[in-house]
N, C-alpha and C positions, 0 to 999 in steps of 0.2 A: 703115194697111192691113196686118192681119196675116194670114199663111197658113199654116196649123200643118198640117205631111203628117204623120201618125204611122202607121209600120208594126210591127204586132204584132211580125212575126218578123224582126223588126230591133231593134238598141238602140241607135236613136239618133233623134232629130225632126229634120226639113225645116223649117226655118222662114224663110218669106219674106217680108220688113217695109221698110217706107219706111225713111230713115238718121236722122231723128227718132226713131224706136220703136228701134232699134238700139241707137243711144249713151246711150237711158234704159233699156235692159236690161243696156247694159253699165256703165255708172254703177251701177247699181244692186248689181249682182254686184261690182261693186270694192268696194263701202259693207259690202256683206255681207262679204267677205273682209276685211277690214281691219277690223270686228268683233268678228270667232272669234278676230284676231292679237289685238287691245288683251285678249277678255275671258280670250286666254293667260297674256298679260304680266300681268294682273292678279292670277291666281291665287294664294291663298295657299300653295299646297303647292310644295316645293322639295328640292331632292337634296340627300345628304348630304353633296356635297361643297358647293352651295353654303352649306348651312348650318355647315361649316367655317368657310367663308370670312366668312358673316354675322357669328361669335361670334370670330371673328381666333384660329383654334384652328387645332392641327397634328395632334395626337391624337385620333384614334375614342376611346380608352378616357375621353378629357373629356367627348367629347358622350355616351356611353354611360351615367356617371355625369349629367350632367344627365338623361338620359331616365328614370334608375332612381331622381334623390331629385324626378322630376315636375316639375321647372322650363323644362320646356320640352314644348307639345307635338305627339305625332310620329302618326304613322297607319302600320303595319305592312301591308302590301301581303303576298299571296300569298308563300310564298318567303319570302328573307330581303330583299326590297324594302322598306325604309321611306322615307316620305316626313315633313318636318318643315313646323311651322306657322310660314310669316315672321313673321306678327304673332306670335306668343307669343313669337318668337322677338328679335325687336324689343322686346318689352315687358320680356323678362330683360334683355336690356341695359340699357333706362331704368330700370330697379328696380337693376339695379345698380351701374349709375353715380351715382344716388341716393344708397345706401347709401355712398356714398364723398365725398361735397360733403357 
């Protein structure tokens, strides 16, 4: 038994429900939160510092020089914001741990 009040010149809904309907709308809303977090965590794009830390570099003018001979890559954001590809970024490394076994 659901009872949905909605006032126009209001922003917010009245919602009056048995504790069955309740805990499966709030089930539901944790599922969807915990979603948007994983399909975060999953994203490929990452900051330049942690793509420091990915490549085990101290120096911007390293990662700079990868961005300029294309071995890794990055997406320039408005400004001077860039964002870097984990997977490419990952892949330089296996390509060059390769080139060394």
């Amino acid at each position: 038994m659901n009872y949905f009040n909605h006032n126009p010149e209001k922003e917010f809904f009245l919602i009056q429900t048995d504790s069955e309907s309740f805990y499966y709308i709030i089930k539901a809303v944790y599922e969807r939160l915990k979603n948007e977090e994983k399909k975060e965590k999953d994203s490929d794009f990452i900051s330049e510092k942690q793509a420091m830390e990915l490549l085990a570099i101290s120096s911007k003018s390293t990662l700079q020089k990868y961005r300029d001979l294309s071995l890794i890559t990055f997406y320039k954001l408005s400004g001077r914001k860039i964002l870097y590809s984990k997977s490419s970024i990952e892949a330089f490394i296996l390509s060059s741990k390769e080139s060394f076994d």
